[in-house]
C-alpha positions, 0 to 999 in steps of 0.5 A, spaced: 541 847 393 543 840 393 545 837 400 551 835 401 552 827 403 556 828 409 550 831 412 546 825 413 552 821 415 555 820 421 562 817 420 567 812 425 575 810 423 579 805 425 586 804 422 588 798 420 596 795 421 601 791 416 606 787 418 611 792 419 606 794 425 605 801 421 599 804 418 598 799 413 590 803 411 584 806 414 577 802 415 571 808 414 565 806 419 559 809 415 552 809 419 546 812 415 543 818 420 535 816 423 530 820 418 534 821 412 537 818 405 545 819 404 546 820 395 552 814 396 554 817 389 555 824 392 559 821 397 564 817 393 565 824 389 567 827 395 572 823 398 575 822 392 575 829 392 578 830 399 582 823 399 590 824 397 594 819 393 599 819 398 594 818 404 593 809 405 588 806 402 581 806 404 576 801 405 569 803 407 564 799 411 558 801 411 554 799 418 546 798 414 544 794 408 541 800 405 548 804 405 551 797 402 547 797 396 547 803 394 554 803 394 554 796 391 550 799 385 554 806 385 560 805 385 564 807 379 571 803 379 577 805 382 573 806 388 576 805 395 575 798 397 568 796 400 566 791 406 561 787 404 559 783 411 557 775 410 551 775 414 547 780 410 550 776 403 548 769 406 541 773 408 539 777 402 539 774 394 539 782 392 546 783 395 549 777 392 547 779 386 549 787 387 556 784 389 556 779 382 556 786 378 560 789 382 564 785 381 564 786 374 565 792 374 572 792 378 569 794 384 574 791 390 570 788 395 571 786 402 568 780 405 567 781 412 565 776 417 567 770 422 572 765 421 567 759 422 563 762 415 567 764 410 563 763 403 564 757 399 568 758 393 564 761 388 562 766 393 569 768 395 571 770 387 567 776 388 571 779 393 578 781 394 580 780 401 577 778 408 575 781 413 576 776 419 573 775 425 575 770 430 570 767 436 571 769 443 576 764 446 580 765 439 581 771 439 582 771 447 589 768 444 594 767 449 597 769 455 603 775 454 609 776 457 615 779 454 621 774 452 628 778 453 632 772 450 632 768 444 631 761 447 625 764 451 623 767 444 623 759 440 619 757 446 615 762 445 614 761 439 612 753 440 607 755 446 604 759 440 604 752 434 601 748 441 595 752 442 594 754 434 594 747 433 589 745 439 584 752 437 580 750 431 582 756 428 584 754 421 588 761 420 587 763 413 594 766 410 594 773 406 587 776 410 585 781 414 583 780 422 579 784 426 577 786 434 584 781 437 584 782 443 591 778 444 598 780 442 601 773 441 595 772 436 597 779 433 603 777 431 601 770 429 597 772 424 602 778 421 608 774 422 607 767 421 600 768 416 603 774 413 595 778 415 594 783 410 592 787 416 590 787 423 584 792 425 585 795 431 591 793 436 590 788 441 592 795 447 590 792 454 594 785 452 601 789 449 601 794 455 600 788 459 606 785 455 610 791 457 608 792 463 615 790 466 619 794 462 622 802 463 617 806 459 623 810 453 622 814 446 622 811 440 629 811 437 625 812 430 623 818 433 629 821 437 634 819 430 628 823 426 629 829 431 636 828 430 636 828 423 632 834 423 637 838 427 643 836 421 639 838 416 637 845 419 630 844 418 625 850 419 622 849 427 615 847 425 619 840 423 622 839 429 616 841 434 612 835 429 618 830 429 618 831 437 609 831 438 611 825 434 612 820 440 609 821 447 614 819 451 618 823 447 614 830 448 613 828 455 621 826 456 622 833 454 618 838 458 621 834 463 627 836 462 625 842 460 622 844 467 628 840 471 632 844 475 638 843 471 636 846 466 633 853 471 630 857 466 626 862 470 619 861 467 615 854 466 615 851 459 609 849 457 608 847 450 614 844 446 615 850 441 617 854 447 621 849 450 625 848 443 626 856 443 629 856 450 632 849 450 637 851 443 640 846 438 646 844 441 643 843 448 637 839 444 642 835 440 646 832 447 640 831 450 637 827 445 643 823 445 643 821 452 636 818 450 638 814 445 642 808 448 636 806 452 631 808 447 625 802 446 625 799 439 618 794 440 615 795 434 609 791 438 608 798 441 608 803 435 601 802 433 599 805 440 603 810 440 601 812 432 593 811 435 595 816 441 598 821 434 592 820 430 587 822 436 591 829 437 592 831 430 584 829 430 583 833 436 588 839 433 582 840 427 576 839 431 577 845 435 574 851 434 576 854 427 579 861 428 583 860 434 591 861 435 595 857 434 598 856 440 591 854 442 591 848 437 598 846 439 595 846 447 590 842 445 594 837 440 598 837 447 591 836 450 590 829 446 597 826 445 598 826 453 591 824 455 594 816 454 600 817 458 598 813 463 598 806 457 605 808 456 608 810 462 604 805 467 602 811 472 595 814 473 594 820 469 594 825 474 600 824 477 604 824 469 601 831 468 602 834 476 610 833 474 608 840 468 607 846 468 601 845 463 596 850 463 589 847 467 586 846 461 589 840 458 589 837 466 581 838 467 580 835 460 583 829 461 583 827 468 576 831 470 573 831 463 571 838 464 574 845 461 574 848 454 577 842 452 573 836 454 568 836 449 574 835 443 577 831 447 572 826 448 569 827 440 576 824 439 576 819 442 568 817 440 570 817 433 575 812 433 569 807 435 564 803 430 559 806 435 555 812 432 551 814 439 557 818 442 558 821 436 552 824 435 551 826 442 557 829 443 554 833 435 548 835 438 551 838 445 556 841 442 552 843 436 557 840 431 555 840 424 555 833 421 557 836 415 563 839 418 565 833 423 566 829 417 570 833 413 574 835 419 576 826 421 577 825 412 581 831 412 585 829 418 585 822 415 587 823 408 593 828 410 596 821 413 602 817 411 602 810 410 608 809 416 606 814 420 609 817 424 615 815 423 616 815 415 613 823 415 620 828 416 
């Protein structure tokens, strides 16, 4: 019996964010394991076969030569875009030339690489896009603060020409850009340089930017909610739109367990509190939240991250379970970054529920039932396959299944999620 190619492989995801600063497409690191051979024909056909038209475009990047050229010379057109990177290309005349006919067969390839070494033209007619990285102090960017008035916004604005036109970056228009650390260069090149996508978000330097201002739902998420009520859309709908935003699921079992509400026992997950709470109660309480709602599209890529990592997690754990163990683990996930959001360590955010001990040891002690789902979460976001596959052995993960569990999870995504799925 043939073995499958996701056996021998280990794979990483990053999302990759568009100018609206939703998911605009998914980067697939694929690292070949010590000792064997992976087929890449093999596992082009099984992605394909997983992989959903509706789901964002794909592009893979292999993190070995190996892995490259054999996906240069087997990949049939129509393929998911390919990363190539530079320093590999610049180094290898067999790679250049695996690129040429790749190229002819209508492969969409990527180049991927520093600002500072774009190939030459001849070179860059073989590629699609670019992957672009920045140096250190480009990168860095600038220093963030969030500006409430117009006039601050031009000054801004001009601080932001000044620096560029100082920097030697040379941003290019239309590319992709990787591994930004500032926001103000986030928004520079998807606003002013029209950046096909950013890979990854710069977090630190957004939540250092909101710092400042009261954490609130999102106001897509409270009218989605809404919305659904109008309609009479089935209960799963509901208990969806609203883990679709962390601050709003928060919000809402805080609510839930207040003293205003006094309901005789503790609710613990957001499908009981939707049965106990009703509609019209629901209904009013959402309009409450919606004048002060947050409208920062700036924050959108954090809060889609934290709902990628709990559907992921909600897969992850052990097939056969109830349901109401996968949406407390979903829960487990999507609560553990409310301390980004809400500015407040995440023990003293958690200690304010009735949630079961499990969710609070995962996240705050990293111990429990859940701890290891959490943490392979988590570890599977990175282009770094050694938590991975530490993580595999302990918990004696099959290589096979955790791949297929992170592509499926990937291809039931939504360009604009969460906010465009209803």
């Amino acid at each position: 019996m043939t073995q499958s190619a996701l056996s021998s492989l280990t794979l990483g995801y990053r999302p990759l964010w568009g100018r609206t600063r939703r998911l605009a497409g998914i980067q697939l690191y694929v690292h070949e394991d010590s000792g064997s051979s992976a087929d890449m024909a093999h596992f082009l056909r099984t992605v394909d076969e997983i992989w959903s038209r509706q789901a964002p475009p794909l592009l893979i990047s292999p993190q070995s030569r190996q892995v490259l050229c054999n996906l240069l010379e087997h990949a049939p057109q129509g393929s998911p875009w390919i990363e190539v990177r530079g320093d590999w290309l610049q180094q290898d005349e067999g790679i250049y030339e695996l690129v040429q006919k790749a190229k002819a067969r209508g492969l969409m390839l990527v180049w991927g690489g520093s600002l500072a070494d774009v190939p030459d033209a001849d070179a860059a007619r073989c590629f699609a896009s670019s992957l672009l990285s920045l140096p250190p102090e480009g990168a860095a960017g600038l220093p963030n603060v969030v500006r409430p008035s117009q006039q601050a916004k031009d000054a801004d604005k001009e601080a932001a020409s000044g620096f560029f036109a100082t920097q030697p970056l040379n941003l290019l228009d239309g590319q992709m850009y990787q591994s930004l650390q500032s926001l103000e260069l986030a928004r520079s090149c998807l606003d002013e340089h029209e950046a096909a996508a950013v890979a990854g978000w710069p977090v630190a330097d957004t939540m250092q930017a909101f710092r400042l201002q009261q954490p609130q739902p999102s106001r897509d998420a409270l009218f989605r909610l809404m919305k659904a009520i109008d309609k009479e859309q089935s209960l799963d709908v509901m208990e969806e739109i609203l883990g679709s935003d962390p601050v709003l699921a928060y919000r809402f079992l805080l609510y839930t367990n207040s003293a205003a509400l006094g309901l005789r026992r503790g609710v613990d997950s957001l499908r009981r509190g939707l049965v106990m709470l009703g509609l019209g109660t629901l209904e009013r309480w959402l309009a409450d939240q919606l004048p002060h709602a947050c409208t920062e599209q700036d924050l959108v890529p954090l809060r889609t991250q934290v709902v990628l990592r709990a559907r992921l997690a909600e897969q992850l754990i052990e097939a056969g379970v109830s349901l109401d163990l996968q949406r407390e683990m979903y829960l487990c996930s999507l609560f553990s970054q409310l301390d980004l959001l809400l500015h407040e360590p995440v023990a003293t955010i958690l200690r304010r529920t009735p949630l079961n001990e499990r969710i609070f040891d995962a996240i705050v002690t990293r111990t429990g039932p859940y701890a290891a789902v959490l943490q392979m979460s988590q570890a599977l976001e990175s282009r770094d396959p050694a938590p991975i596959r530490q993580l595999r052995e302990q918990e004696e993960w099959e290589a096979e299944d955790l791949n297929r569990m992170l592509l499926r999870m990937l291809s039931e995504l939504r360009l604009g999620m969460p906010q465009a799925q209803t």
